[in-house]
C-alpha positions as CSV (number, residue, x, y, z in Angstrom):
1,X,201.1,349.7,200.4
2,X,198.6,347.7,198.6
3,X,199.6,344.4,200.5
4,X,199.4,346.4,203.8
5,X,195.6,347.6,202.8
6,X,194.4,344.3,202.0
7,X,196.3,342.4,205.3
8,X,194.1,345.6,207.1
9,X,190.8,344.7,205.3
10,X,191.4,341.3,205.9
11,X,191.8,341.7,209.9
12,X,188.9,344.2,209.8
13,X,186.7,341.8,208.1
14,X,187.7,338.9,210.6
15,X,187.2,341.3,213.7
16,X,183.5,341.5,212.1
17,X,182.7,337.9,211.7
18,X,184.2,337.5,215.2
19,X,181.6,339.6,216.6
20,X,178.8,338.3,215.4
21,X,179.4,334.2,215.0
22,X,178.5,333.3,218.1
23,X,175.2,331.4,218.2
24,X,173.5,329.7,221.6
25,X,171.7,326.5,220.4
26,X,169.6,324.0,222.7
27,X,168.3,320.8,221.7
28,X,165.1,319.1,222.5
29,X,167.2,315.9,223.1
30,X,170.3,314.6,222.4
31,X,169.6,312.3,219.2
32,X,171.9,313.0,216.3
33,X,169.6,314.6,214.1
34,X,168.5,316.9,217.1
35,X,171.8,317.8,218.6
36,X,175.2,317.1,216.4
37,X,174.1,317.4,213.0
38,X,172.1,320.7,212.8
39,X,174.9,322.2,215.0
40,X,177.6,320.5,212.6
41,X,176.1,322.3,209.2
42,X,176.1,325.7,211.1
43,X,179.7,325.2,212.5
44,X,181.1,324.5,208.9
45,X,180.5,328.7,208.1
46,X,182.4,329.1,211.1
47,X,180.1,330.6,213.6
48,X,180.5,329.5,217.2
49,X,178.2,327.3,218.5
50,X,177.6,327.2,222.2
51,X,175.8,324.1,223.4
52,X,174.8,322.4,226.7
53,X,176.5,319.7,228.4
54,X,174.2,316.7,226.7
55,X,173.1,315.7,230.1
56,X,172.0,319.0,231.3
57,X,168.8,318.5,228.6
58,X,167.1,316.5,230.7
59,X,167.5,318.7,233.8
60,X,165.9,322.1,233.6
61,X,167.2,324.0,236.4
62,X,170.6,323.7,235.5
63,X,169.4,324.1,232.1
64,X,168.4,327.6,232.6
65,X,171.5,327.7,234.8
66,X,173.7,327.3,232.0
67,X,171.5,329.5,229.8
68,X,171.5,332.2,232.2
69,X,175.6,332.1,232.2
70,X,176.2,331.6,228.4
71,X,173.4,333.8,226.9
72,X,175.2,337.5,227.4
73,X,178.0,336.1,225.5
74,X,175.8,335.3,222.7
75,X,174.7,337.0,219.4
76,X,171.5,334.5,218.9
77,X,170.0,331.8,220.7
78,X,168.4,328.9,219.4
79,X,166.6,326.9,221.9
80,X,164.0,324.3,222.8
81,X,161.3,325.3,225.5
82,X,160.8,321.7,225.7
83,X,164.1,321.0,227.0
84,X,163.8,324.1,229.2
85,X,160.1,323.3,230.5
86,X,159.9,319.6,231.0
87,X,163.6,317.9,230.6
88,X,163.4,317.5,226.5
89,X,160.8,316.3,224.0
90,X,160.1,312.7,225.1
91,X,159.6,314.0,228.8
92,X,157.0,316.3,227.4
93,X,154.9,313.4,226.9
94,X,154.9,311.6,230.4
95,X,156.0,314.4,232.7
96,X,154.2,315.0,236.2
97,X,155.2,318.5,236.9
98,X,152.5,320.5,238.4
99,X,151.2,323.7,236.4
100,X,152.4,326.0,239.2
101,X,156.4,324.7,238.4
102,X,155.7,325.1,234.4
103,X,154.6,328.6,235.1
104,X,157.9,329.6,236.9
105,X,160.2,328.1,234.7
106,X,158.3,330.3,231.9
107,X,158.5,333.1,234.0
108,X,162.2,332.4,233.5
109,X,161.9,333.1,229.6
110,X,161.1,337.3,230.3
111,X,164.4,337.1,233.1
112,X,166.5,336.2,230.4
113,X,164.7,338.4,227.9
114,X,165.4,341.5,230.3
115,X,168.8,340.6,231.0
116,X,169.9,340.3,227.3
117,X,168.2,342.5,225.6
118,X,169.4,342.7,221.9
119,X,169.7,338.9,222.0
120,X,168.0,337.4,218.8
121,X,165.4,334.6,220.9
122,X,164.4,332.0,218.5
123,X,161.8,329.0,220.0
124,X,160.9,325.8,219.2
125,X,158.0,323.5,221.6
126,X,155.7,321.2,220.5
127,X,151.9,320.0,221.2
128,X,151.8,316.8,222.7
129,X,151.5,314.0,219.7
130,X,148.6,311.9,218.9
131,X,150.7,308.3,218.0
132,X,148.2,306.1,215.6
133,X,148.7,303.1,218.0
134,X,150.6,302.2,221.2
135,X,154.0,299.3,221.2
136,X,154.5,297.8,224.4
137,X,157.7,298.7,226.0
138,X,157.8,302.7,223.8
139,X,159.6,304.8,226.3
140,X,158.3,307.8,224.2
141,X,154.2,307.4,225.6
142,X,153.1,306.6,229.1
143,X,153.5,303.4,229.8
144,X,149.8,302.7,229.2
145,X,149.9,303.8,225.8
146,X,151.1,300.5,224.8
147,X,148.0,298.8,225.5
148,X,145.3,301.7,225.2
149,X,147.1,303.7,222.5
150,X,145.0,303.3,219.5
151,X,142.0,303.2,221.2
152,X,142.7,306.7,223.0
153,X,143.8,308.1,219.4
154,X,140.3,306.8,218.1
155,X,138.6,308.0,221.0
156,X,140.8,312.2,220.3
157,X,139.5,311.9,216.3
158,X,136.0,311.3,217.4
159,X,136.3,313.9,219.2
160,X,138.4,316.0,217.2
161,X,135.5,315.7,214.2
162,X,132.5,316.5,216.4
163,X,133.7,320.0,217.0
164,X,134.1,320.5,213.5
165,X,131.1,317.8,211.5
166,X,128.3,315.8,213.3
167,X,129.0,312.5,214.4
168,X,126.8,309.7,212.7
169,X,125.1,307.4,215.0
170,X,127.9,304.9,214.6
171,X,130.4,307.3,215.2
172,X,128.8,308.4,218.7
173,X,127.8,304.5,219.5
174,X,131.9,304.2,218.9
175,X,132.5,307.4,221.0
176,X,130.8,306.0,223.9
177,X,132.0,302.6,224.0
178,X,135.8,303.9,223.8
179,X,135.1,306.4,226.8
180,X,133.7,303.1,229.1
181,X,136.7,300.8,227.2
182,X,139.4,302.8,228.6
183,X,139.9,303.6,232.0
184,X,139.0,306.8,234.0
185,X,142.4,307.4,235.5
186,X,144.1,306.7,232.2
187,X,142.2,309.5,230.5
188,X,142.3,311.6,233.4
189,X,146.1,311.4,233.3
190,X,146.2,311.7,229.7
191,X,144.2,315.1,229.1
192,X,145.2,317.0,232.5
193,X,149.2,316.4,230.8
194,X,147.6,317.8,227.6
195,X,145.5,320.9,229.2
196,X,149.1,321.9,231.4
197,X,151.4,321.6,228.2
198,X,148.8,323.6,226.2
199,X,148.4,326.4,228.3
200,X,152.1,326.4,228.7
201,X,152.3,327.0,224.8
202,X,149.8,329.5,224.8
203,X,152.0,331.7,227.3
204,X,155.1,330.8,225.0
205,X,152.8,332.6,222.0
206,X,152.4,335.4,224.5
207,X,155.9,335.8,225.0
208,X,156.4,336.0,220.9
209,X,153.5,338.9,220.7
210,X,155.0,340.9,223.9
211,X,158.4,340.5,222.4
212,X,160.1,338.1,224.9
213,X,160.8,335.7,221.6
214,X,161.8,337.3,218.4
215,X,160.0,334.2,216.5
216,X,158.4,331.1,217.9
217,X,157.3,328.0,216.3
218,X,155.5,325.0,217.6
219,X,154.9,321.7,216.3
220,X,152.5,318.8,216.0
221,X,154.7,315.8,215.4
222,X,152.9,312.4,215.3
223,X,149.1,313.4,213.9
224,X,147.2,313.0,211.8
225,X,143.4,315.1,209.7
226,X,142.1,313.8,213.2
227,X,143.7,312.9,216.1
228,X,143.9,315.5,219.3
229,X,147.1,317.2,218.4
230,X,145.1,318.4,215.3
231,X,142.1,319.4,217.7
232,X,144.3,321.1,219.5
233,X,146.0,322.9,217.0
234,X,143.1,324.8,215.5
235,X,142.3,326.3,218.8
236,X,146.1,327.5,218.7
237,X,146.3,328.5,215.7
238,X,143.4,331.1,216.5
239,X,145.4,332.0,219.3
240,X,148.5,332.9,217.3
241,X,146.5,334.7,215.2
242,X,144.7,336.9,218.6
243,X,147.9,337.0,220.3
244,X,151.5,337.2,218.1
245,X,150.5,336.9,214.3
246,X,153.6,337.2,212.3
247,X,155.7,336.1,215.1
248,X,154.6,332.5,216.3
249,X,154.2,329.8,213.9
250,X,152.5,326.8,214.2
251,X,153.5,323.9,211.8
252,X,153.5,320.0,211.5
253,X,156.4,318.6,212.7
254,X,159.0,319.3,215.2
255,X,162.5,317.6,214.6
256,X,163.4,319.8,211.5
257,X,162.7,323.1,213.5
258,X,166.9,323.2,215.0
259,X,168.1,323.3,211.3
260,X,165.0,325.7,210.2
261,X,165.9,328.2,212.9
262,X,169.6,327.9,213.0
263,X,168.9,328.6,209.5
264,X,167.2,331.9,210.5
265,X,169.7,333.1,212.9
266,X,172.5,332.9,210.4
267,X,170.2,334.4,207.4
268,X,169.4,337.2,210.0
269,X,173.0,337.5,211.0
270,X,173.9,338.0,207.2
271,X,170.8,340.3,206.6
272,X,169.7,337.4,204.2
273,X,166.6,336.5,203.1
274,X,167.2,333.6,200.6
275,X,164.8,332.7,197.6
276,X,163.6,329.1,197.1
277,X,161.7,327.8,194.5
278,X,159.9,323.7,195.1
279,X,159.4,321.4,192.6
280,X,157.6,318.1,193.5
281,X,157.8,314.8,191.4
282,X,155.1,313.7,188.7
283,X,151.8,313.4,190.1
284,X,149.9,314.5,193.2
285,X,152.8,316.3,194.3
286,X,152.2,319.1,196.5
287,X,148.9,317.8,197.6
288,X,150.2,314.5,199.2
289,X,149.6,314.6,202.6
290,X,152.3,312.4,204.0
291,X,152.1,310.3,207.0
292,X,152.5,311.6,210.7
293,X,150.7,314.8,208.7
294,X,147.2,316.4,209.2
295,X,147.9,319.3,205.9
296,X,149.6,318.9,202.4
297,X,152.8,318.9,201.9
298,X,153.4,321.8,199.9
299,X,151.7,324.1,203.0
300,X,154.6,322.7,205.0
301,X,157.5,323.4,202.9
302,X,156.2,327.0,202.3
303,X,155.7,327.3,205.9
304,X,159.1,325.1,206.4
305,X,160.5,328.2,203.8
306,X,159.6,330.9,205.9
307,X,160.9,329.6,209.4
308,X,164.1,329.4,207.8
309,X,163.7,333.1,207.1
310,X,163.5,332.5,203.3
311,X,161.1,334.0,200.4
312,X,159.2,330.9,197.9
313,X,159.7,332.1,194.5
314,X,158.0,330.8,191.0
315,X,160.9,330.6,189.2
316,X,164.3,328.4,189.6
317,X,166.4,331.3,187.7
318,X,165.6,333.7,190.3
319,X,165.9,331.0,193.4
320,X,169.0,331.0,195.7
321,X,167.5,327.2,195.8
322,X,165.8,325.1,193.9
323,X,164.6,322.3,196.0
324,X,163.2,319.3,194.4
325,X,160.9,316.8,196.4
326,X,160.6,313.3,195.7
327,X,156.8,312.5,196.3
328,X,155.0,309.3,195.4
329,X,152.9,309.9,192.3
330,X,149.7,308.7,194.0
331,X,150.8,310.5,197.4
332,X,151.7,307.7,199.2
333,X,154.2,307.1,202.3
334,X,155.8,303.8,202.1
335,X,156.9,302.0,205.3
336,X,159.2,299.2,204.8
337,X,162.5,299.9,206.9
338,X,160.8,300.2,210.0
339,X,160.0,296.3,210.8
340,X,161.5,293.1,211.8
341,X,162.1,291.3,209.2
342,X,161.5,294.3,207.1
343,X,158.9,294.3,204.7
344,X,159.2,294.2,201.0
345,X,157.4,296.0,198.0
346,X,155.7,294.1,195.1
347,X,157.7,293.8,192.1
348,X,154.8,296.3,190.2
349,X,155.3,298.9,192.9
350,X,159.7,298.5,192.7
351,X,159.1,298.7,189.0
352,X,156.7,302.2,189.5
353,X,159.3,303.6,191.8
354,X,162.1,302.9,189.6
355,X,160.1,304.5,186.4
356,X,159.5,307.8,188.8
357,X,163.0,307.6,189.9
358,X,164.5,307.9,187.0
359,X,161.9,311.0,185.2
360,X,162.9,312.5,188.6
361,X,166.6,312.3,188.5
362,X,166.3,313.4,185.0
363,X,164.9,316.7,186.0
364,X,167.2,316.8,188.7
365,X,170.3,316.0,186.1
366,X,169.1,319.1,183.9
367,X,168.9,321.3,186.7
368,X,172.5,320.8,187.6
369,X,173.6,321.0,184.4
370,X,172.1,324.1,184.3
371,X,174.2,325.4,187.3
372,X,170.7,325.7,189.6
373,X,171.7,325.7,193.2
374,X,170.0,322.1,193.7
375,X,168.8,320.3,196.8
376,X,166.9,316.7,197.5
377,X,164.0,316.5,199.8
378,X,163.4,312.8,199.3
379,X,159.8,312.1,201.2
380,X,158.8,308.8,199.4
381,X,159.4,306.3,202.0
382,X,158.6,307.1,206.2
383,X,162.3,306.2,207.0
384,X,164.9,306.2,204.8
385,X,166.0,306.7,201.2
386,X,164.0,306.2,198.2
387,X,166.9,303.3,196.6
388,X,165.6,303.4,193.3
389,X,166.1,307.3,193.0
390,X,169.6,307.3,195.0
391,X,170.8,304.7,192.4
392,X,169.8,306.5,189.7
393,X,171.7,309.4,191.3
394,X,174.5,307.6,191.6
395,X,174.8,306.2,188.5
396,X,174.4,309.7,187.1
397,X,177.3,311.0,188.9
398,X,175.1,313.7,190.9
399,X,175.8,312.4,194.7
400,X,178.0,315.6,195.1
401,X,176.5,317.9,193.2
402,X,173.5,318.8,195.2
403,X,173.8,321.6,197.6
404,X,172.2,319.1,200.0
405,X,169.7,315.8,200.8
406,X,167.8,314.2,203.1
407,X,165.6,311.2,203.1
408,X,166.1,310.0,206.9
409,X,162.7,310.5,208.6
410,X,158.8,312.2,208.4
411,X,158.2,314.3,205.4
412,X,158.8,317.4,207.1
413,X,161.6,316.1,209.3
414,X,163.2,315.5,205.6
415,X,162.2,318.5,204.0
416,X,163.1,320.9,206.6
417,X,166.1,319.5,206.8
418,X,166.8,319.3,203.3
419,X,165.5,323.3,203.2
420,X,167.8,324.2,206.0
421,X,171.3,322.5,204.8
422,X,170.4,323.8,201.2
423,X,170.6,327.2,202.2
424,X,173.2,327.3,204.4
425,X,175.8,325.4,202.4
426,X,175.8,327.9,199.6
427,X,178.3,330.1,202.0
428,X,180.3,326.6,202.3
429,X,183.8,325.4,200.6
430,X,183.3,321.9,198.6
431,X,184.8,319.9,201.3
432,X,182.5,321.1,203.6
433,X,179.4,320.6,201.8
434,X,180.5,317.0,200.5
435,X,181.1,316.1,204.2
436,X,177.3,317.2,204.8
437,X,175.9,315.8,202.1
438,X,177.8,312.4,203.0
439,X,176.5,312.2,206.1
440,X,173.2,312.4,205.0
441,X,173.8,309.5,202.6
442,X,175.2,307.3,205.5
443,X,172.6,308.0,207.6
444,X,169.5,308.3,205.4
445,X,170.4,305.7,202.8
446,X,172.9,303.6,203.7
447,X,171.9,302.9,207.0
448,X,167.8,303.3,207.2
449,X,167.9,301.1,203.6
450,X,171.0,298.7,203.8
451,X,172.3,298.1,206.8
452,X,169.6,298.5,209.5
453,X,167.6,296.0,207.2
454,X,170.4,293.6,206.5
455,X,170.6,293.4,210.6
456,X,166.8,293.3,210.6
457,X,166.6,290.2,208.4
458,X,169.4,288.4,210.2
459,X,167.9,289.1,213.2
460,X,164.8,287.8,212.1
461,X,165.7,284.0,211.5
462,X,166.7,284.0,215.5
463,X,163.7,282.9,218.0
464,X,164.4,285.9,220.2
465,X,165.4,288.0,217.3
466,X,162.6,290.8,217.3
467,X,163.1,292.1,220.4
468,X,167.0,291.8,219.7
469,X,165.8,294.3,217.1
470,X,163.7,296.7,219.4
471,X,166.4,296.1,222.7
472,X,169.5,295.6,221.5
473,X,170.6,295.5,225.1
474,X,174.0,293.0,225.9
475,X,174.0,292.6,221.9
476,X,174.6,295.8,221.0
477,X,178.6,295.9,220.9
478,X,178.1,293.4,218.2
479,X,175.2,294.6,216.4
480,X,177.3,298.0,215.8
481,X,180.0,295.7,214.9
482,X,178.2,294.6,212.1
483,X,177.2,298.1,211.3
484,X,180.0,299.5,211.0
485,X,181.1,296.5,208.8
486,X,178.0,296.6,206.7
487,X,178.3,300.6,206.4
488,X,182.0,300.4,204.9
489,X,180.5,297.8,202.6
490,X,178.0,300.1,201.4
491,X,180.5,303.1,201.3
492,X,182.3,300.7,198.8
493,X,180.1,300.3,196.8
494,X,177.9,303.3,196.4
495,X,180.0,306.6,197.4
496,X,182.7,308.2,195.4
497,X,186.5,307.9,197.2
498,X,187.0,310.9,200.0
499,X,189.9,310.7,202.8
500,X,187.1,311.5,205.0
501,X,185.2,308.6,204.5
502,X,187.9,305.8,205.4
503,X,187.6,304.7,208.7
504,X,183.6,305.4,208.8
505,X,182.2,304.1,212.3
506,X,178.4,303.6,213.3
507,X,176.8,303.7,217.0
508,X,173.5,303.8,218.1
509,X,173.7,306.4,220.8
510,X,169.8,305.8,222.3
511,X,170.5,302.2,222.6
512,X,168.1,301.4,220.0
513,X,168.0,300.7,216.4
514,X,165.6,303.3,214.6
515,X,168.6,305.8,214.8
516,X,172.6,305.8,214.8
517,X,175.4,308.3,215.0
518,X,177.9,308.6,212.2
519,X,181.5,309.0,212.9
520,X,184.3,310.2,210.4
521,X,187.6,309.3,211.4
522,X,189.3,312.4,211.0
């Protein structure tokens, strides 16, 4: 009788989960770190996760199409309004559809909202980005940007700081010459873009105050204290707070925001509200503001907290997680895996990292041995791994001990990933978090740091060897060749032995270099 009530509870339970592990999740774009492997941590609690065709992103009507057929069957929906609105997150930045267009496919948002009624609606969009400086060739700006970038992001922070200080005289002598330097039409182009996307935010903060979107959050990826996506921001942020406070979020970034709200939707689908206490390295800590960042970095991760639908807590004994965050002691973002040949640190700088590694793994050693619920946010470096603290992790036999890491791109790209996975893999088997947690490695440290840079320098001794680099083009079969090769070398040599590491395979599915896709064998 007793094996019969527990068989019963057991298929009860099951019939439970079944009903309520479906989740609906569109991307912004198809990039790994956008699409596969936010959906990939989610999948491994065994919800369901109902995606688009990868080519449908860039192709909004039968976008909304396939939302309007999948969403009924759906307990939560995690989706991107930039996919939806303009064809994905790139596209957001070059498109030429007319206001008029923008406003009927947001129209389409209270359709669905009618239709599905107790569907959970989480949203992610973006203001435009404010890049430092344009690079010829940069599918991600108008073409222009590439010549006229950094003058048109000098020209948005002048303006940006004379609605909020007085210009000096050389500041408005600068002001002026920038407006005759760059062209009419290319500035015309440039803000009309900028005043259509914005107002099509502002309707998306509607929709979170009338209740169209249970929680939205845009971001502001690419900025900067001033730049025009930070101009732009504090007139938004005063509409959030007119329109949907406590329902529409705006925060720096945007790439993290698929693992911070498919986060959410799982905590709300468990009625879970997860505690999470930060600690920062030695020095400025939560006051570095990173690069790509107009605020500190401790305003983010609270905020980052909070999208994920978790609480910040002062203590670590009372924190579901404990995330520790790997900050520069003078608040400084490093950039040397981004450049062809890559550039190197001097020896007095290696030697600081490698003295704030190890205090830093220390903590991080005591924490685990502790039995603290640990995760990595690892912000030191723009792209990529900090080496000196993963070797000191390493060497400490932590790699697999962490609930999760991530060092693989902007500060808040890393942390809200970092945040996201932490959470999540607490309700995950061992095997599933080390396959996480490995991926991460791969992809964050073995590739940004060793074998993208390796390729970098090779390709660096060859006449045509830089734009190899940025356009791989007919050389690509064998530069992922020698990534693959190079990755198993590193695997060798840095990662404990797991089945599901032999056989480890890299691609670079944009065609590019700056990111690749992973792929276990099994």
């Amino acid at each position: 009788m007793r094996k019969f009530l527990l068989v019963l509870v057991a298929l009860l339970l099951m019939t439970n989960a079944a009903s309520a592990e479906k989740i609906l999740f569109i991307p912004h774009d198809n990039r790994p770190v956008s699409n596969q492997q936010p959906a990939e941590v989610v999948a491994q609690l065994g919800y369901e996760i109902l995606m688009p065709p990868a080519e449908l992103l860039t192709r909004p009507d039968e976008l909304w199409h396939w939302l309007d057929e999948n969403a009924p069957s759906a307990d939560a929906a995690v989706i991107a309004t930039d996919a939806l609105l303009y064809g994905g997150l790139i596209p957001s930045r070059s498109h030429n559809i007319d206001a008029d267009e923008l406003q009927a496919r947001l129209k389409r948002l209270e359709t669905l909202r009618q239709k599905n009624f107790f569907l959970k609606i989480y949203a992610f969009g973006s203001l435009m980005r404010t890049p430092r400086y344009g690079t010829p060739g940069d599918i991600e700006e108008p073409a222009y940007y590439g010549e006229h970038g950094g003058d048109i992001f000098a020209l948005t922070a002048l303006l940006d700081k004379k609605e909020t200080d007085a210009l000096t005289a050389e500041e408005q002598t600068q002001l002026d010459a920038l407006q005759k330097k760059i062209p009419d039409e290319i500035l015309d182009d440039y803000f009309a873009r900028r005043v259509k996307n914005f107002a099509a935010t502002c309707r998306l903060v509607d929709f979170a105050g009338d209740g169209v979107i249970d929680y939205l959050v845009i971001g502001r990826d690419d900025n900067a204290p001033l730049s025009q996506t930070h101009r732009e921001n504090r007139h938004l942020l005063a509409y959030i707070e007119a329109n949907a406070a406590g329902h529409a979020q705006s925060h720096a970034g945007i790439d993290e925001y698929a693992m911070l709200l498919l986060t959410r939707a799982v905590c709300d689908l468990r009625d879970e509200a997860p505690k999470v206490h930060v600690q920062f390295n030695r020095g400025v800590g939560a006051e570095t503001v990173p690069a790509y960042s107009d605020e500190q970095l401790g305003d983010s991760i609270r905020d980052e907290i909070l999208i994920a639908g978790g609480i910040s807590v002062n203590s670590p004994k009372r924190a579901d997680l404990v995330m520790f965050v790997n900050t520069d002691r003078d608040g400084r973002t490093f950039h040397i895996h981004n450049s062809c040949p890559p550039e190197d640190l001097p020896r007095r700088e290696r030697r600081r990292l490698r003295r704030n590694a190890k205090y830093f793994a220390a903590q991080i050693e005591d924490a685990v041995a502790k039995k603290l619920p640990v995760s990595v946010a690892d912000v030191t470096f723009a792209n990529g791994s900090d080496v000196a603290l993963m070797n000191e992790l390493r060497r400490r036999g932590l790699l697999f001990k962490l609930q999760s890491y991530s060092g693989w791109n902007t500060a808040t790209n890393t942390s809200g990933f970092a945040l996201g996975t932490g959470i999540l893999s607490r309700h995950m088997n061992a095997t599933s978090r080390e396959k996480i947690l490995a991926r991460r490695y791969l992809d964050d440290w073995g590739y940004q740091t060793f074998v993208r840079t390796k390729i970098a320098e090779d390709l660096a001794k060859l006449p045509d060897g830089r734009e190899i680099y940025l356009h791989p083009g007919e050389h690509e079969a064998a530069i992922t060749a020698r990534e693959t090769e190079l990755m198993r070398e590193f695997i060798a040599k840095n990662l404990p032995r797991r089945k599901f590491l032999n056989g480890v395979t890299v691609t670079n599915p944009w065609h590019r270099m700056f990111e690749c896709e992973i792929h276990f064998a099994d």
